[in-house]
C-alpha positions as CSV (number, residue, x, y, z in Angstrom):
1,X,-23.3,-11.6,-9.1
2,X,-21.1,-14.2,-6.9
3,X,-17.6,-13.3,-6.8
4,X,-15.6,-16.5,-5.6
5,X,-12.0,-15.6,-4.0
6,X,-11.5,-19.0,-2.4
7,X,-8.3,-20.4,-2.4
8,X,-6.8,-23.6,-1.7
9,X,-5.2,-22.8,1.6
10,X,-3.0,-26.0,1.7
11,X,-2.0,-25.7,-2.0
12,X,-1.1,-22.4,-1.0
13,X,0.9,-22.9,1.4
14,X,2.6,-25.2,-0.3
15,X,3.4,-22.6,-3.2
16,X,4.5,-20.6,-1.2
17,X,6.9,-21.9,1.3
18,X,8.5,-23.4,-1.8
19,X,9.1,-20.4,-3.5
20,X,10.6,-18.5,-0.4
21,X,13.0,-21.9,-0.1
22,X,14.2,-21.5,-3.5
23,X,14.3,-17.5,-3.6
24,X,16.3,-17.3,-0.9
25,X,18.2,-20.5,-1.7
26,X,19.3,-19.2,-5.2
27,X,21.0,-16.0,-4.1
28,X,23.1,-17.9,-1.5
29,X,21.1,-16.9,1.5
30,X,19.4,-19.5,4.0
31,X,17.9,-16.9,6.3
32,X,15.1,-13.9,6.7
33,X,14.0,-10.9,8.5
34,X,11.1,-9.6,8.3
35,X,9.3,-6.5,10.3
36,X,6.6,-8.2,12.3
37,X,3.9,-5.4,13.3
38,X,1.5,-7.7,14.9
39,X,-1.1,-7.5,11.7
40,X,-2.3,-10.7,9.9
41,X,-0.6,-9.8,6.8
42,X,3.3,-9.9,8.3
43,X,2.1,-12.4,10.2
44,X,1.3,-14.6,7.0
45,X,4.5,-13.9,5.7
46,X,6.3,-14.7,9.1
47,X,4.4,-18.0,9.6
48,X,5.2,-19.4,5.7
49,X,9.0,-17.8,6.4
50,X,9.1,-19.9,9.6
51,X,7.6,-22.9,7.6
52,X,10.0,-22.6,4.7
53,X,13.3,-22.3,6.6
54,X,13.3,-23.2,10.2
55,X,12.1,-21.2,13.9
56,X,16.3,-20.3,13.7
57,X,16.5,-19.0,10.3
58,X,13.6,-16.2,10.5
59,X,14.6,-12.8,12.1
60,X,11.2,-11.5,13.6
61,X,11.6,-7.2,14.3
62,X,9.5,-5.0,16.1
63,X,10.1,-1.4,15.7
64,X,7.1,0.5,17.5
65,X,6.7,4.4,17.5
66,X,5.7,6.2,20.8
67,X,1.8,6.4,19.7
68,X,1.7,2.6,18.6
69,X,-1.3,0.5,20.0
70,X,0.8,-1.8,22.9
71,X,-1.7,-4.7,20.9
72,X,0.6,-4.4,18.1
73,X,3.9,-5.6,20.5
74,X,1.3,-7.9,22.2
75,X,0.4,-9.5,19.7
76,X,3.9,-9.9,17.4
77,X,5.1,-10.9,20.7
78,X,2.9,-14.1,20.7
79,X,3.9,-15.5,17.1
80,X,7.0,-15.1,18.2
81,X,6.8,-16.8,21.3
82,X,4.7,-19.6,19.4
83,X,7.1,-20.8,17.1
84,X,10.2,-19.6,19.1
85,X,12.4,-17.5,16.8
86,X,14.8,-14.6,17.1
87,X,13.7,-11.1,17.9
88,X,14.7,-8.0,18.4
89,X,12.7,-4.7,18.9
90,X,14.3,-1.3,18.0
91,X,11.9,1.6,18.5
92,X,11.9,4.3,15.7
93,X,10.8,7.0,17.8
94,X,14.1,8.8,18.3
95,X,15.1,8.7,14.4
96,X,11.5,9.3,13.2
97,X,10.7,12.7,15.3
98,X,14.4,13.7,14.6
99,X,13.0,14.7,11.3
100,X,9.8,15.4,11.8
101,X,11.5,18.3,14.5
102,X,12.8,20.0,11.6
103,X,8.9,20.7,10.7
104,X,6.6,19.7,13.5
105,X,3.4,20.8,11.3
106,X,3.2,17.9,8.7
107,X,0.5,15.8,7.9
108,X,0.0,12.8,9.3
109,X,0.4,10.7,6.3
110,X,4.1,12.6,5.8
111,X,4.6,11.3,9.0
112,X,3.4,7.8,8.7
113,X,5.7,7.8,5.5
114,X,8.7,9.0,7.3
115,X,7.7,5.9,9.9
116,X,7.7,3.3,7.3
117,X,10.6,4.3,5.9
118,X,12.6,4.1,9.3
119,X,11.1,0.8,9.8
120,X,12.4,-0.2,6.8
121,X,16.3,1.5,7.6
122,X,16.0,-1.4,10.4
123,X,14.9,-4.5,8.6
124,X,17.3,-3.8,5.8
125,X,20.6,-3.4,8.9
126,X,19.3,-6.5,10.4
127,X,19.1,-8.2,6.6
128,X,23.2,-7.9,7.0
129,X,23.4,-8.3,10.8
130,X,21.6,-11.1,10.4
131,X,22.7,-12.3,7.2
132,X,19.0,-12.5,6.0
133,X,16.5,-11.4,2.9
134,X,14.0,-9.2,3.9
135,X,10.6,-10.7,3.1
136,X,8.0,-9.0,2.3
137,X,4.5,-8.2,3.6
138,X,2.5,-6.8,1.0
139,X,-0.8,-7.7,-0.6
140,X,-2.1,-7.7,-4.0
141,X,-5.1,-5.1,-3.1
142,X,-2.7,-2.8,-1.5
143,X,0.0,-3.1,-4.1
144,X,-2.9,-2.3,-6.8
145,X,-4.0,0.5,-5.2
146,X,-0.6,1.8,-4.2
147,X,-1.7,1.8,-0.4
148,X,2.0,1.2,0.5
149,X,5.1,3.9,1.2
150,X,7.9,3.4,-1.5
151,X,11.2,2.5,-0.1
152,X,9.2,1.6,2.6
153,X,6.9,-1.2,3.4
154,X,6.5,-2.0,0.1
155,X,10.3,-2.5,0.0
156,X,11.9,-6.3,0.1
157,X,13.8,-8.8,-1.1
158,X,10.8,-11.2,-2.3
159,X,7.1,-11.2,-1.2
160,X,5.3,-14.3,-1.0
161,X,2.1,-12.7,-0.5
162,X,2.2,-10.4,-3.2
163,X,-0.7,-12.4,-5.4
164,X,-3.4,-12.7,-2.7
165,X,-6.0,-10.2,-2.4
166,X,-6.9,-9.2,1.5
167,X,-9.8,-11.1,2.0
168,X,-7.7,-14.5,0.6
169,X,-4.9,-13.3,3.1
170,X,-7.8,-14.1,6.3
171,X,-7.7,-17.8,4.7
172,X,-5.0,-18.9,4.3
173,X,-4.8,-17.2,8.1
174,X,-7.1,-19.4,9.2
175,X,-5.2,-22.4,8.1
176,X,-1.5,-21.6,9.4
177,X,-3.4,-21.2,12.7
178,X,-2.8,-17.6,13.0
179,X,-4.7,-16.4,16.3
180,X,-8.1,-15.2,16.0
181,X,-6.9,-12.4,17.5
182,X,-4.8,-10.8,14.8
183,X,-7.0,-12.2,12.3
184,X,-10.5,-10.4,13.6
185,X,-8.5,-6.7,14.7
186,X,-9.2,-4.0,12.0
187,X,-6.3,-3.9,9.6
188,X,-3.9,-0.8,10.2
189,X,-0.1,0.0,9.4
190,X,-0.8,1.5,13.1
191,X,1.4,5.0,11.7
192,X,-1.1,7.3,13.7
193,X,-3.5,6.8,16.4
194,X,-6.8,5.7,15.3
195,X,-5.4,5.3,12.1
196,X,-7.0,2.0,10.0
197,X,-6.3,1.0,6.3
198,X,-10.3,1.0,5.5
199,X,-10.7,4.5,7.2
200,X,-8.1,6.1,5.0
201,X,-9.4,3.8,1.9
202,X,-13.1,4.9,2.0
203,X,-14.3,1.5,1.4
204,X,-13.8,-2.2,2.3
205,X,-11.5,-4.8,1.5
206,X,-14.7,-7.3,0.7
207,X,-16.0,-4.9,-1.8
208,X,-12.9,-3.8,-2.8
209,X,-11.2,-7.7,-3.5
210,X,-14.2,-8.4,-5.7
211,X,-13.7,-5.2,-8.0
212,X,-9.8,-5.7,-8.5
213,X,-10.8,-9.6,-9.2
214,X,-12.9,-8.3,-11.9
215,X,-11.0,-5.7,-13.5
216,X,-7.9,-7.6,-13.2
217,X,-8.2,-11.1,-12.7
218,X,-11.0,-11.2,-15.1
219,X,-10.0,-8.4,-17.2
220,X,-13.9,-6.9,-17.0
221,X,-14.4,-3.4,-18.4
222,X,-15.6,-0.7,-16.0
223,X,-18.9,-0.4,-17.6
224,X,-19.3,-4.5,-17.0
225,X,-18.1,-4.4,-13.5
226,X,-21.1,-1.5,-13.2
227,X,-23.4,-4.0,-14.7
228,X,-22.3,-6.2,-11.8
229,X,-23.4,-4.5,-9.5
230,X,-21.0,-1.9,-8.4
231,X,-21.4,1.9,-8.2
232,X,-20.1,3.4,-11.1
233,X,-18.3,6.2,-9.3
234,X,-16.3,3.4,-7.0
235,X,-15.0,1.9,-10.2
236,X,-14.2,4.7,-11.3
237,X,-12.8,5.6,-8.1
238,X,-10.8,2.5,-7.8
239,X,-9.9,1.9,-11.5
240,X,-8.2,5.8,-11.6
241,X,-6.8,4.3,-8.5
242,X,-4.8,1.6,-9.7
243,X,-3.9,3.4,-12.8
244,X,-2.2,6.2,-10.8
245,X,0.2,4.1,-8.7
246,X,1.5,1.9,-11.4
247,X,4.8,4.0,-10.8
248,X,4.6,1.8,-7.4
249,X,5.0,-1.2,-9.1
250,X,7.9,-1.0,-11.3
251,X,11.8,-0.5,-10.7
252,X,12.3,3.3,-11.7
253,X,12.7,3.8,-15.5
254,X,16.1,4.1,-17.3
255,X,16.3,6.5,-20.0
256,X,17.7,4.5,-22.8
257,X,20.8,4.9,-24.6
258,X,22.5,1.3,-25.5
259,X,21.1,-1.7,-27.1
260,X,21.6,-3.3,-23.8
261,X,19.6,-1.1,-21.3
262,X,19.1,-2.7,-17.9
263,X,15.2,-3.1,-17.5
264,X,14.7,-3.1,-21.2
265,X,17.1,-5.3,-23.5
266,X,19.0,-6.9,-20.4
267,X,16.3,-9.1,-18.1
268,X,17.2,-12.5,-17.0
269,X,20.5,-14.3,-15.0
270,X,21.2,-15.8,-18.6
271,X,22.5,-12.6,-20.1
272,X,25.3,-13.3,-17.4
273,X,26.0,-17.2,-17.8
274,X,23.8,-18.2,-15.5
């Protein structure tokens, strides 16, 4: 079965830099920051950022841990030089290991969490240093799978890339210009070393893309998407998946009391006059 996750890159791109305009427009912002780790996915964000409001307007931050690859610096170092915007680089290392000290024997992924989460510490006291929204630089096939730290990267102000799967990310890559060689490296949130997102997943972002497009996008059932083709125990793998992080995905339910429960009864800007 052909699975077709093309995308207009230039109607994209359009989209997109639009919506960051107007998101951060509407709050009363005209800047961003945004934690640059020298993957294509921040990179995407960065470039549409950069597009949307100006070189000046875009805070890019590195914040590399001790066992980081040096490619990661390299290679944030060269979008930044590219379109010549702000930067700073604030290592984690101190504040990160300061807690893991208090119990050197956790696992790795406790410790990539902790990582994230200090990264994320940063961008948010640049956001007011800077006086900028923190934009975000998740995908849609790790926000449906929940391969994302809470309060960490997934955290932000607004994400443009939110709605494109991994394998539309490398397109609209290609057209922004992105160099090949952040494009082509594995994709890793580079917490451990060695550590790659396709490693920890089990599988690949190709096969992967086309599953979620299926069940979600195309709202198959788990016995059609075995019909097309895939294993049923990956479905199943990846459907049980996606149900288990939905807590990932939604602002923390409120118990409620009043007929005007935030999250529930109270949802848009025009409840206040606006």
């Amino acid at each position: 079965m052909e699975i077709n996750l093309s995308i207009d890159p230039d109607l994209v791109r359009k989209i997109l830099t639009e919506f960051i305009r107007s998101e951060i427009s509407r709050v009363g912002f005209s800047r961003a920051v945004i934690n640059l780790s020298g993957g294509i996915d921040s990179a995407v964000s960065f470039v549409l950022s950069v597009e949307a409001m100006g070189p000046e307007n875009v805070l890019a931050i590195r914040c590399p841990y001790r066992t980081s690859s040096p490619d990661s610096l390299e290679h944030a170092q060269i979008l930044i030089d590219q379109f010549g915007c702000p930067s700073v680089t604030i290592p984690i290392t101190d504040m990160t290991d300061a807690l893991i000290a208090q119990e050197p024997e956790m696992s790795d992924i406790r410790k990539g969490n902790i990582m994230a989460r200090a990264r994320m510490i940063v961008a948010y006291d640049q956001s007011e240093s800077f006086k900028g929204l923190v934009i975000g630089t998740g995908n849609k096939t790790e926000i449906l799978l929940g391969y994302t730290t809470l309060f960490g990267d997934s955290a932000c102000a607004i994400n443009p890339i939110g709605d494109l799967y991994k394998t539309q990310i490398r397109q609209l890559a290609r057209a922004l210009r992105i160099p090949d060689v952040i494009i082509a490296k594995p994709p890793s949130a580079d917490l451990w070393t060695g550590q790659t997102d396709e490693g920890e997943l089990g599988f690949t972002y190709a096969d992967v893309d086309k599953l979620l497009y299926l069940l979600v996008d195309q709202r198959y059932r788990p016995e059609e998407c075995v019909e097309a083709g895939f294993g049923e125990k990956f479905v199943r793998s990846v459907i049980e998946r996606v149900r288990r992080n939905q807590f990932k995905r939604v602002l923390p339910p409120i118990a409620k009391l009043s007929s005007r429960t935030v999250g529930y009864d109270f949802l848009y800007l025009r409840d206040w006059g606006t």
